[in-house]
N, CA, C and O atoms as a Maestro MAE file, in Angstrom:
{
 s_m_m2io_version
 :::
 2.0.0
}

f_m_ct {
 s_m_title
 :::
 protein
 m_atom[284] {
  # First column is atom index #
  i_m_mmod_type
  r_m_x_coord
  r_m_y_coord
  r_m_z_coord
  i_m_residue_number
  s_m_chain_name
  s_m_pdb_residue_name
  s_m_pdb_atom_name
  i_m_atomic_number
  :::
  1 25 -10.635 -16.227 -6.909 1 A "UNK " " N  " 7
  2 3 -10.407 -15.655 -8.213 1 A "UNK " " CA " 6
  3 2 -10.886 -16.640 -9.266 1 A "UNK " " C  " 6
  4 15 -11.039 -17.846 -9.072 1 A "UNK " " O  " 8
  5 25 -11.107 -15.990 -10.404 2 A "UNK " " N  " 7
  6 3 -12.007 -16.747 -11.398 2 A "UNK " " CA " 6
  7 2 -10.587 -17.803 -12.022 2 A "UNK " " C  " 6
  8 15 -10.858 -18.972 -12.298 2 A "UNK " " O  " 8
  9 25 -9.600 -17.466 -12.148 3 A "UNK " " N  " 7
  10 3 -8.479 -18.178 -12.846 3 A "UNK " " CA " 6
  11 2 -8.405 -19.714 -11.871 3 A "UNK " " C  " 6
  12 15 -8.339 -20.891 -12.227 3 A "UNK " " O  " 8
  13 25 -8.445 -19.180 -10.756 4 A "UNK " " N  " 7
  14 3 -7.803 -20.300 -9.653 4 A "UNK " " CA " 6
  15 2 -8.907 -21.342 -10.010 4 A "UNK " " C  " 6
  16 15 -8.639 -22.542 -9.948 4 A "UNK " " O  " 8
  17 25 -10.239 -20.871 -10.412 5 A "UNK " " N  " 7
  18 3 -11.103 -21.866 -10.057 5 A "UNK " " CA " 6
  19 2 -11.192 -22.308 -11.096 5 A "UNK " " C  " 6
  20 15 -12.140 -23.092 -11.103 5 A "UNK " " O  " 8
  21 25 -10.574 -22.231 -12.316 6 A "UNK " " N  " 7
  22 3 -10.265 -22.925 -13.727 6 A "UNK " " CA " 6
  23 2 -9.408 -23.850 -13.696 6 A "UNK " " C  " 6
  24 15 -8.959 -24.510 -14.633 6 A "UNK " " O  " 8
  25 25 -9.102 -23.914 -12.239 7 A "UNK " " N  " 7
  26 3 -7.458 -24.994 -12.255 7 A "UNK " " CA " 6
  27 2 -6.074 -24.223 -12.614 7 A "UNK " " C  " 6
  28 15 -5.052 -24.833 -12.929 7 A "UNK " " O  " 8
  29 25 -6.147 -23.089 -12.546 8 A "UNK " " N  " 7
  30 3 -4.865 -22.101 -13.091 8 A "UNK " " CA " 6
  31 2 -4.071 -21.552 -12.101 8 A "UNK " " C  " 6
  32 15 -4.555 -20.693 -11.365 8 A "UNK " " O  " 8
  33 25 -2.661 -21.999 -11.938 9 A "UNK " " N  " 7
  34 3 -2.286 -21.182 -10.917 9 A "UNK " " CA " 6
  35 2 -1.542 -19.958 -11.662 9 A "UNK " " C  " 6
  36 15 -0.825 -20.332 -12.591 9 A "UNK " " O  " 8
  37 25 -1.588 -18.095 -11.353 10 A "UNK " " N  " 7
  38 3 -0.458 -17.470 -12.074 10 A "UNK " " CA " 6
  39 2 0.071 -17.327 -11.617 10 A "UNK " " C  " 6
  40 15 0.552 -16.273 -12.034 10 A "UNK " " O  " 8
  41 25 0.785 -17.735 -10.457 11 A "UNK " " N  " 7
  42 3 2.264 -18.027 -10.626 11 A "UNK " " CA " 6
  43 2 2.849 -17.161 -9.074 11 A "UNK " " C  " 6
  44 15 2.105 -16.691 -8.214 11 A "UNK " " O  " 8
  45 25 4.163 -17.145 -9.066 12 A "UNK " " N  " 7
  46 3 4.928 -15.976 -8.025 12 A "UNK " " CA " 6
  47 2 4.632 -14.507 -8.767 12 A "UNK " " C  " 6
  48 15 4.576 -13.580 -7.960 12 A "UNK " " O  " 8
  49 25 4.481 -14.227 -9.825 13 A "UNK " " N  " 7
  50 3 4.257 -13.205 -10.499 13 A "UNK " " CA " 6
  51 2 3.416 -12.328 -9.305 13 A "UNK " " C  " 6
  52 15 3.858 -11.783 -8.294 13 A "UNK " " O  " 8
  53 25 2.115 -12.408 -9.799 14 A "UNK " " N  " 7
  54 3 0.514 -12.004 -9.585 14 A "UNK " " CA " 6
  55 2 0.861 -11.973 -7.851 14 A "UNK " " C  " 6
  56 15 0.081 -11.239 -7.245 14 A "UNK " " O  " 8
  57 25 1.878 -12.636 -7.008 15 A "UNK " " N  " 7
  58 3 1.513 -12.819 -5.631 15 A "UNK " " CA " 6
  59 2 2.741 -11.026 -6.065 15 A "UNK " " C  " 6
  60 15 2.444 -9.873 -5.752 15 A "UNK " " O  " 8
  61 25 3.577 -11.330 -6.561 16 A "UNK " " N  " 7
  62 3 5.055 -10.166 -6.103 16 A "UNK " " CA " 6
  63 2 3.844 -8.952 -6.509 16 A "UNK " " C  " 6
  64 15 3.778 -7.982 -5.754 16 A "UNK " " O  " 8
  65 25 3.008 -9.012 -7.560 17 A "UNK " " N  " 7
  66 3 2.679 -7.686 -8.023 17 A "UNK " " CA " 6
  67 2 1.584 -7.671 -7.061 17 A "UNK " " C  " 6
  68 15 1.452 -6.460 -6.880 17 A "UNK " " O  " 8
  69 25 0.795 -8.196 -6.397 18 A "UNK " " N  " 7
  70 3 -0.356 -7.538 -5.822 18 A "UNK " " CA " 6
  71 2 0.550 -7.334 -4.107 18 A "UNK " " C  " 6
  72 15 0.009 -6.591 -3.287 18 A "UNK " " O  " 8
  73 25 1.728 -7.955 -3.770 19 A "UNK " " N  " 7
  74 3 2.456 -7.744 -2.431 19 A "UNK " " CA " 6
  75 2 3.045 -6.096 -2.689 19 A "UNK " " C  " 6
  76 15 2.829 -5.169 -1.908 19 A "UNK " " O  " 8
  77 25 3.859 -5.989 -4.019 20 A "UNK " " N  " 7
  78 3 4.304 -4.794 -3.926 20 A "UNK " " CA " 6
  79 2 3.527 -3.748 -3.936 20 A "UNK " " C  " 6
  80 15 3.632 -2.788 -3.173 20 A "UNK " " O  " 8
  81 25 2.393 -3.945 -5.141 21 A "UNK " " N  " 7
  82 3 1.583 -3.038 -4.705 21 A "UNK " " CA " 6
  83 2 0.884 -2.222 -3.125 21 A "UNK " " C  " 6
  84 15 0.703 -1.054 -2.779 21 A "UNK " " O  " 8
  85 25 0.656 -3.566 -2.498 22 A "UNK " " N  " 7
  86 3 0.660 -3.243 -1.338 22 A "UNK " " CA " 6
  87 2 1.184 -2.618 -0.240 22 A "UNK " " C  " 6
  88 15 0.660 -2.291 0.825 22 A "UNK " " O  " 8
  89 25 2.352 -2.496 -0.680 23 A "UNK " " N  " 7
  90 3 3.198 -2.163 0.441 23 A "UNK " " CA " 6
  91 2 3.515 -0.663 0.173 23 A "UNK " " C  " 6
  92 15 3.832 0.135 1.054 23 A "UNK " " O  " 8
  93 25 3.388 -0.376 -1.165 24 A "UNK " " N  " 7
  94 3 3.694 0.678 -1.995 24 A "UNK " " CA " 6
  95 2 2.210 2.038 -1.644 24 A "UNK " " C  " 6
  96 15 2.291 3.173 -1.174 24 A "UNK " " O  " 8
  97 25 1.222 1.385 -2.041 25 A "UNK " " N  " 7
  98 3 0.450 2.112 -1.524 25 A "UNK " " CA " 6
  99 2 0.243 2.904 -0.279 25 A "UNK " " C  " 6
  100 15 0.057 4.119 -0.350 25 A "UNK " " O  " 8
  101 25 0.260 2.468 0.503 26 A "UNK " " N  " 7
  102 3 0.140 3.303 1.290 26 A "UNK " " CA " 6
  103 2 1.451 3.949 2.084 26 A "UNK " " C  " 6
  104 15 1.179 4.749 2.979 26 A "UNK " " O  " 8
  105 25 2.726 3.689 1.849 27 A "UNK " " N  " 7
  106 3 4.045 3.679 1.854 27 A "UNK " " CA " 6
  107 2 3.937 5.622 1.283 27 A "UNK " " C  " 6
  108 15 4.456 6.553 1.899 27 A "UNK " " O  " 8
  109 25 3.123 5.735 -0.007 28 A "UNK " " N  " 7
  110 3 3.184 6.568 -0.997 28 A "UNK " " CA " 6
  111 2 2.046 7.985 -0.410 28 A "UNK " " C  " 6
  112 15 2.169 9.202 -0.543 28 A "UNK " " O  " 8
  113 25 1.068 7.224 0.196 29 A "UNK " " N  " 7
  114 3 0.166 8.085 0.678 29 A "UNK " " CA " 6
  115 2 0.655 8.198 2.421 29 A "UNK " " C  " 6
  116 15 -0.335 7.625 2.876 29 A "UNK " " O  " 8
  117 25 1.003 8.341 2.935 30 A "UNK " " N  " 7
  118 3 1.683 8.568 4.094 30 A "UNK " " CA " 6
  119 2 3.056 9.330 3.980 30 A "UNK " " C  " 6
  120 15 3.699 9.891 4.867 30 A "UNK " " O  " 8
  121 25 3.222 9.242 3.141 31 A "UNK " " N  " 7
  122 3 4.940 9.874 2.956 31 A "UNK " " CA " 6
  123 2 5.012 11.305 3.511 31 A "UNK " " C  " 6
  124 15 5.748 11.685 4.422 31 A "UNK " " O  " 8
  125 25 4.129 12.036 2.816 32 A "UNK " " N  " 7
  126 3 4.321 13.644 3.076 32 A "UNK " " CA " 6
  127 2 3.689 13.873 4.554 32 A "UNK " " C  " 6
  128 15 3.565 15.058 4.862 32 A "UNK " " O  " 8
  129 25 3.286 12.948 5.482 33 A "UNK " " N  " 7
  130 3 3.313 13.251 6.505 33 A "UNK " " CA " 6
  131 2 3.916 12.637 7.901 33 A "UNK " " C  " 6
  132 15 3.570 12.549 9.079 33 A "UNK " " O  " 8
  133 25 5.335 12.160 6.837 34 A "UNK " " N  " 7
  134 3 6.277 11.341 7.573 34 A "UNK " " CA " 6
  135 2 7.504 12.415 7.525 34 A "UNK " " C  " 6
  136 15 7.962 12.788 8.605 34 A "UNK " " O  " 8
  137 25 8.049 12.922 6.320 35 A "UNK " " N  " 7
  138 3 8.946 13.769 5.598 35 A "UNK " " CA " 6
  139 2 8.142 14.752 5.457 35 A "UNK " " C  " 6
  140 15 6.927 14.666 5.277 35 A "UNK " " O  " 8
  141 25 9.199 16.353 5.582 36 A "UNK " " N  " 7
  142 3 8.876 17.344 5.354 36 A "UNK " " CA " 6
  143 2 10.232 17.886 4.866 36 A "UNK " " C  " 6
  144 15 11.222 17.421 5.432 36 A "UNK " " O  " 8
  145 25 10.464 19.003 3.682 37 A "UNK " " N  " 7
  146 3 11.382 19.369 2.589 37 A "UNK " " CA " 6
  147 2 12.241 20.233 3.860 37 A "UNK " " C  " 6
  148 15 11.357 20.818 4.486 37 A "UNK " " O  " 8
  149 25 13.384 20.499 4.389 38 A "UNK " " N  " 7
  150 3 14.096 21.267 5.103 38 A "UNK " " CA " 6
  151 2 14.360 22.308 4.280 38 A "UNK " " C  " 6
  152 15 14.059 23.485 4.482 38 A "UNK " " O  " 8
  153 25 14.993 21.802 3.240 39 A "UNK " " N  " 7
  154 3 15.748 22.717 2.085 39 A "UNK " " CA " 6
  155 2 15.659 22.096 0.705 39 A "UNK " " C  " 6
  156 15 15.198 20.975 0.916 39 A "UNK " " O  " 8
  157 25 15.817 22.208 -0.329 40 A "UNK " " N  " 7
  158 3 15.894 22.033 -1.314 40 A "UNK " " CA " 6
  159 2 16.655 20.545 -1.652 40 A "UNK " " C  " 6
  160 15 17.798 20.838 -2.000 40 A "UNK " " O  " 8
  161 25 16.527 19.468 -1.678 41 A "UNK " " N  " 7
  162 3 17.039 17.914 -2.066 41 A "UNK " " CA " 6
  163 2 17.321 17.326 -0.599 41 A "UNK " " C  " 6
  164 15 17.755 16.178 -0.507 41 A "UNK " " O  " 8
  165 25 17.042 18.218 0.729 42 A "UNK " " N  " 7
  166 3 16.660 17.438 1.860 42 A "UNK " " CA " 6
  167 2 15.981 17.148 2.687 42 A "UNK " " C  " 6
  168 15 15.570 18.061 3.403 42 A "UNK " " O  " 8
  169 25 15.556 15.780 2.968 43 A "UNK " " N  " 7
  170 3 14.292 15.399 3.847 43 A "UNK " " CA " 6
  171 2 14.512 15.642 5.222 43 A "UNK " " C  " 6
  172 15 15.694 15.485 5.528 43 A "UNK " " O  " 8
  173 25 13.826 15.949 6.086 44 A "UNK " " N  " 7
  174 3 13.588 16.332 7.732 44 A "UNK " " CA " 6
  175 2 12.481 15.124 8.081 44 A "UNK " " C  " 6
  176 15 11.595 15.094 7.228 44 A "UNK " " O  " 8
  177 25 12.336 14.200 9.054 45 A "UNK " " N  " 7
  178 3 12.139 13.637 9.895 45 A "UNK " " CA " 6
  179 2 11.000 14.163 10.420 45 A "UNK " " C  " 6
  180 15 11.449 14.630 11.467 45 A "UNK " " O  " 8
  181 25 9.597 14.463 10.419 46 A "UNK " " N  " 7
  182 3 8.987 15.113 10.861 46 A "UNK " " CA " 6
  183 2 7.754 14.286 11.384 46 A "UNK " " C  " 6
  184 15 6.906 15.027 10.887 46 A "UNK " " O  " 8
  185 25 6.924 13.195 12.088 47 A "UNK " " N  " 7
  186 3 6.215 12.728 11.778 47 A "UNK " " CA " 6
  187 2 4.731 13.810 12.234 47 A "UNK " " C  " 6
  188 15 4.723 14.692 13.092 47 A "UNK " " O  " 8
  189 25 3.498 13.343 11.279 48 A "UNK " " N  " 7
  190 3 2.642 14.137 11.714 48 A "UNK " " CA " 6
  191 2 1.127 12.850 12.040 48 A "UNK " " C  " 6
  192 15 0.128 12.672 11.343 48 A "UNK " " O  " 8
  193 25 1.509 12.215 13.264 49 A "UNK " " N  " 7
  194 3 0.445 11.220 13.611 49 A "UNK " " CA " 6
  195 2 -0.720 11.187 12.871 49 A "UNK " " C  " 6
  196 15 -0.960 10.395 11.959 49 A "UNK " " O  " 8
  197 25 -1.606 12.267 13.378 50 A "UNK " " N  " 7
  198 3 -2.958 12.209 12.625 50 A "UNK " " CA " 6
  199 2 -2.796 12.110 11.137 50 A "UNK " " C  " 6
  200 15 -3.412 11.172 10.633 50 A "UNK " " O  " 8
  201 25 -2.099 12.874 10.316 51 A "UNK " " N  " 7
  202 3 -2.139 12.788 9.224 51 A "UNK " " CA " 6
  203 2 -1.740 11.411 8.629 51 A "UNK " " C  " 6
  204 15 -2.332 11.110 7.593 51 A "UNK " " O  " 8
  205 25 -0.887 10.578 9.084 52 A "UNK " " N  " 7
  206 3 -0.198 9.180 8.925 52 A "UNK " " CA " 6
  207 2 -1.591 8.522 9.108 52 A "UNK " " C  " 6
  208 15 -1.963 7.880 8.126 52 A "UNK " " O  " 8
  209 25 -2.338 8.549 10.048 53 A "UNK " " N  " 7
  210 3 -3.796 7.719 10.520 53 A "UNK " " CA " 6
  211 2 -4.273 7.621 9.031 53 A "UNK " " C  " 6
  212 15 -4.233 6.689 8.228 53 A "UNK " " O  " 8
  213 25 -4.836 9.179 8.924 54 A "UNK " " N  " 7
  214 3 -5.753 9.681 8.082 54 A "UNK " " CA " 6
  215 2 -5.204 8.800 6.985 54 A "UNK " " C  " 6
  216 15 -5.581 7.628 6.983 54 A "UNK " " O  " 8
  217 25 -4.459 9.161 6.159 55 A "UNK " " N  " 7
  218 3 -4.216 8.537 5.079 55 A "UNK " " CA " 6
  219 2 -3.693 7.489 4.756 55 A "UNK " " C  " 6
  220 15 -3.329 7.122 3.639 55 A "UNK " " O  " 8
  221 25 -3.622 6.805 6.053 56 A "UNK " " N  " 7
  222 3 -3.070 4.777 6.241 56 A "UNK " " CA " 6
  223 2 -4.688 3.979 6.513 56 A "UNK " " C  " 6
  224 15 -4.704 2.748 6.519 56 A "UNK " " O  " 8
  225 25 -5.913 4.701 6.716 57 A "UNK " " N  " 7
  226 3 -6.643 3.665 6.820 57 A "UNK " " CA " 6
  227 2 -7.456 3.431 5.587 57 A "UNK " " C  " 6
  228 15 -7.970 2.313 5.587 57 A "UNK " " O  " 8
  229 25 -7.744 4.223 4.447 58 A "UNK " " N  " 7
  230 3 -8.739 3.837 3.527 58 A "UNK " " CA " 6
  231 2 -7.416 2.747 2.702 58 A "UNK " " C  " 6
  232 15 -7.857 1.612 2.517 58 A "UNK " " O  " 8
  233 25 -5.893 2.943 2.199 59 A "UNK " " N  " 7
  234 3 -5.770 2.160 0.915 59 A "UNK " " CA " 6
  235 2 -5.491 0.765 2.336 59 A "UNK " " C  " 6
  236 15 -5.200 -0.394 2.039 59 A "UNK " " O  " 8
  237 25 -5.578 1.006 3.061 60 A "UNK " " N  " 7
  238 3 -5.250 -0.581 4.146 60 A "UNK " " CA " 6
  239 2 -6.818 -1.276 4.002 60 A "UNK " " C  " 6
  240 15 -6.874 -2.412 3.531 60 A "UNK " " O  " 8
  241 25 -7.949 -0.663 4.365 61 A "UNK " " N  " 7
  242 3 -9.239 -1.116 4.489 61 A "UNK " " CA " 6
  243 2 -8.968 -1.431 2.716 61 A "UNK " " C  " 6
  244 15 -8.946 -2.651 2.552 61 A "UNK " " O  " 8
  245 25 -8.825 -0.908 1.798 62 A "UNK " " N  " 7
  246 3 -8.966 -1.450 0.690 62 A "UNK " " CA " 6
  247 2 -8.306 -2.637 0.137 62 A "UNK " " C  " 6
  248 15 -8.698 -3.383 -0.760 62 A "UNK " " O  " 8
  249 25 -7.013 -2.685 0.979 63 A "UNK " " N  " 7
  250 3 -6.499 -3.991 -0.090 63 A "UNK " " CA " 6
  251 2 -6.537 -4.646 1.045 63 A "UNK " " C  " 6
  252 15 -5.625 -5.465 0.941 63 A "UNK " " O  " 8
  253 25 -7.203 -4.827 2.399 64 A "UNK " " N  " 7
  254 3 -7.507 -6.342 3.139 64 A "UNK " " CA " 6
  255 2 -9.186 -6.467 2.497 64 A "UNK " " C  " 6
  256 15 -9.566 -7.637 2.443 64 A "UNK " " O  " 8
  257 25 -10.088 -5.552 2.074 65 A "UNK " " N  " 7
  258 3 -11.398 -5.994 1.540 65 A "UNK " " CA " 6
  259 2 -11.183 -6.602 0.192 65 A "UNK " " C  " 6
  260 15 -11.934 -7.452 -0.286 65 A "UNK " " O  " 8
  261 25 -10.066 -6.100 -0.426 66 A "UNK " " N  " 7
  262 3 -10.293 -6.382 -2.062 66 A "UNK " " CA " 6
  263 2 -9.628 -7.815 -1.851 66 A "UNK " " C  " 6
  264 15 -9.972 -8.890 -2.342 66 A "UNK " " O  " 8
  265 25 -8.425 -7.483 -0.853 67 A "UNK " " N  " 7
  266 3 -8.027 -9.707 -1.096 67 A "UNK " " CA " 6
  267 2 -8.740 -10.561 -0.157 67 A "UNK " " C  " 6
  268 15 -8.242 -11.613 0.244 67 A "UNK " " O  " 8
  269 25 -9.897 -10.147 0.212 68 A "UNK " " N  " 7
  270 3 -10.931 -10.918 1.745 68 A "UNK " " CA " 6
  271 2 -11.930 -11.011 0.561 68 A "UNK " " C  " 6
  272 15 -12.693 -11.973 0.653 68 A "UNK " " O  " 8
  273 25 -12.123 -10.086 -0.722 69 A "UNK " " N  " 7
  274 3 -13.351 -11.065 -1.660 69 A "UNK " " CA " 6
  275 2 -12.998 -11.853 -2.356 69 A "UNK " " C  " 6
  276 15 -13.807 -12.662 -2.811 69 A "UNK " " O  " 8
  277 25 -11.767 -11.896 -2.664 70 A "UNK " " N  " 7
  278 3 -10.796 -12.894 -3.454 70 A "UNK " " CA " 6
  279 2 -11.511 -14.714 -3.220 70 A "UNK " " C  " 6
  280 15 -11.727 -15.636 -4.007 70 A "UNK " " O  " 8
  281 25 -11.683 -14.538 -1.753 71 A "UNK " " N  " 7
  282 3 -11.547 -15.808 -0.998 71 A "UNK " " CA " 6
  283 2 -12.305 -16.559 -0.916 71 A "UNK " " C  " 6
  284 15 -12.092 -17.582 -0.264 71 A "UNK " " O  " 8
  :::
 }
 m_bond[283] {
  # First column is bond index #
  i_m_from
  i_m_to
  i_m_order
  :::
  1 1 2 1
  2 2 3 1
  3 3 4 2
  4 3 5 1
  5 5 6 1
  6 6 7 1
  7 7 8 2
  8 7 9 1
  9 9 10 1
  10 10 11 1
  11 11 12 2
  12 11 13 1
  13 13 14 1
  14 14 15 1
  15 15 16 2
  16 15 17 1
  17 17 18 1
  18 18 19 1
  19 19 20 2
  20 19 21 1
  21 21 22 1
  22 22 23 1
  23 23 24 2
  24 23 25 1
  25 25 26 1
  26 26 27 1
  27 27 28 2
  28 27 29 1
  29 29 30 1
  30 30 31 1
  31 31 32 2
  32 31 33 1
  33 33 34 1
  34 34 35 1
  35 35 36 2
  36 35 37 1
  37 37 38 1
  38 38 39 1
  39 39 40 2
  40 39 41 1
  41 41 42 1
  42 42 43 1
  43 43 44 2
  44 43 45 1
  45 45 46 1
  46 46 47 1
  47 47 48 2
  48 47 49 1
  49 49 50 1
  50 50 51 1
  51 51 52 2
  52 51 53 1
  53 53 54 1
  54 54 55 1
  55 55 56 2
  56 55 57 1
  57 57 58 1
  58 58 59 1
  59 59 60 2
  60 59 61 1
  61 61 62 1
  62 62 63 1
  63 63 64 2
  64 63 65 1
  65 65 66 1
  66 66 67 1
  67 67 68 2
  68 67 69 1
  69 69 70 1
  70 70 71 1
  71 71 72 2
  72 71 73 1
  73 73 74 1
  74 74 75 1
  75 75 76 2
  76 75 77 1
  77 77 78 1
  78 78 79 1
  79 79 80 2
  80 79 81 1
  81 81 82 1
  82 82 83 1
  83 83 84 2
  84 83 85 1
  85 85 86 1
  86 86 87 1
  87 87 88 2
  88 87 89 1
  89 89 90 1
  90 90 91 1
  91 91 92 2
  92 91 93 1
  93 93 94 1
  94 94 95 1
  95 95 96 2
  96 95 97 1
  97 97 98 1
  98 98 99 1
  99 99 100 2
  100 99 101 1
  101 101 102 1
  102 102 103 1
  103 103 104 2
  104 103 105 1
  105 105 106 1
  106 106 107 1
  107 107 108 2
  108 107 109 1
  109 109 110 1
  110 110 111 1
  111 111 112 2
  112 111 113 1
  113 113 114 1
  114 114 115 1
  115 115 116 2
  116 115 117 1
  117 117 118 1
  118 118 119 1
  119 119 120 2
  120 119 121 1
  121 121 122 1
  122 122 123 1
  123 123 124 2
  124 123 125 1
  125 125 126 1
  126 126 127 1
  127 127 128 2
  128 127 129 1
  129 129 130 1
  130 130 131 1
  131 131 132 2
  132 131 133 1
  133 133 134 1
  134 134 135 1
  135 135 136 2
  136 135 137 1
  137 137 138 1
  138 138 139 1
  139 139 140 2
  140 139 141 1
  141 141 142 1
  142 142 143 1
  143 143 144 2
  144 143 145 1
  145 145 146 1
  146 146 147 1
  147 147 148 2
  148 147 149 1
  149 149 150 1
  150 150 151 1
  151 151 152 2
  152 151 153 1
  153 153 154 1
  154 154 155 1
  155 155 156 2
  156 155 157 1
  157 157 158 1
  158 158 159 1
  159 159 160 2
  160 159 161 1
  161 161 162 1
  162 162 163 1
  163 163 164 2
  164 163 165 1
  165 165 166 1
  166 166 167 1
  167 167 168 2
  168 167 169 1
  169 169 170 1
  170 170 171 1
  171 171 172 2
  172 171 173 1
  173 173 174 1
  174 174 175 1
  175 175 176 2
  176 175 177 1
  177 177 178 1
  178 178 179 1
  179 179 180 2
  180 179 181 1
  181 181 182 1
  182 182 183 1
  183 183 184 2
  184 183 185 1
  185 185 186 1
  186 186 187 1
  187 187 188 2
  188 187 189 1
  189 189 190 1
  190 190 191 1
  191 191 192 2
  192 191 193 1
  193 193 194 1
  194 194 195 1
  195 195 196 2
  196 195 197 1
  197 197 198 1
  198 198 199 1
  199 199 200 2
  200 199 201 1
  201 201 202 1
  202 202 203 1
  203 203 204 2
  204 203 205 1
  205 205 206 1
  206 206 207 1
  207 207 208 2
  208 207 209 1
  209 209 210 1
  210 210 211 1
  211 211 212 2
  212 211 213 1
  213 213 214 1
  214 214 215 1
  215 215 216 2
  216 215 217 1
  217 217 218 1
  218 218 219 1
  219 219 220 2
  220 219 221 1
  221 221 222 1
  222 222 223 1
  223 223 224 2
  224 223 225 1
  225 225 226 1
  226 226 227 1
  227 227 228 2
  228 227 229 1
  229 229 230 1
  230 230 231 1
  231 231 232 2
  232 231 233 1
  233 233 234 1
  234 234 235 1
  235 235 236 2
  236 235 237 1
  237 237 238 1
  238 238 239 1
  239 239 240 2
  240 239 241 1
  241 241 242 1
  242 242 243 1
  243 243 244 2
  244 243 245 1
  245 245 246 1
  246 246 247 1
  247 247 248 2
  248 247 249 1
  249 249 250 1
  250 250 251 1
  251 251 252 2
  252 251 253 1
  253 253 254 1
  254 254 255 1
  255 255 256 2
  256 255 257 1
  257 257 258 1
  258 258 259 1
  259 259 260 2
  260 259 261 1
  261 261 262 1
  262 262 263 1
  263 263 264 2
  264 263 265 1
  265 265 266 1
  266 266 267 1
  267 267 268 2
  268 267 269 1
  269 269 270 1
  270 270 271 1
  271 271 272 2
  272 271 273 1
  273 273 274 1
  274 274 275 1
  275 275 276 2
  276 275 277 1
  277 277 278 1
  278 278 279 1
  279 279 280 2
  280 279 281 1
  281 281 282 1
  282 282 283 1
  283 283 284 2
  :::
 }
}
C-alpha cells in the first residue's frame, strides 16, 4: 500500500475494517442459500450446496487478489 511505504502505519482500524468486511461479504452473498423463509419472521435450515459454491467463490477470489496486490 502506498501509505505503508510513506512510513505510515493506519493503525488496528484499516486491519478491523478490511477483516470485517471480509467476513461479511460473502457471509451476505451465501445467506439465501443457507436459509430459506418457513413462515413469516422464521428461518428454516436449508442448505443449497451448489448455490453456497456459486456465490462463495467470486467475493473470496476477490478479496485474496485485492489483499495479494497489496503486497
Amino acid at each position: 500500500m502506498f501509505i505503508r511505504e510513506c512510513g505510515y502505519w493506519p493503525g488496528w482500524r484499516a486491519w478491523w475494517l478490511r477483516a470485517s468486511t471480509g467476513v461479511a461479504t460473502p457471509v451476505l452473498n451465501v445467506w439465501d442459500s443457507v436459509f430459506t423463509t418457513a413462515r413469516e419472521g422464521h428461518l428454516r435450515w436449508e442448505v443449497d450446496a451448489g448455490g453456497v459454491l456459486l456465490h462463495a467463490i467470486a467475493p473470496v477470489l476477490l478479496i485474496l487478489l485485492a489483499d495479494a496486490a497489496t503486497r
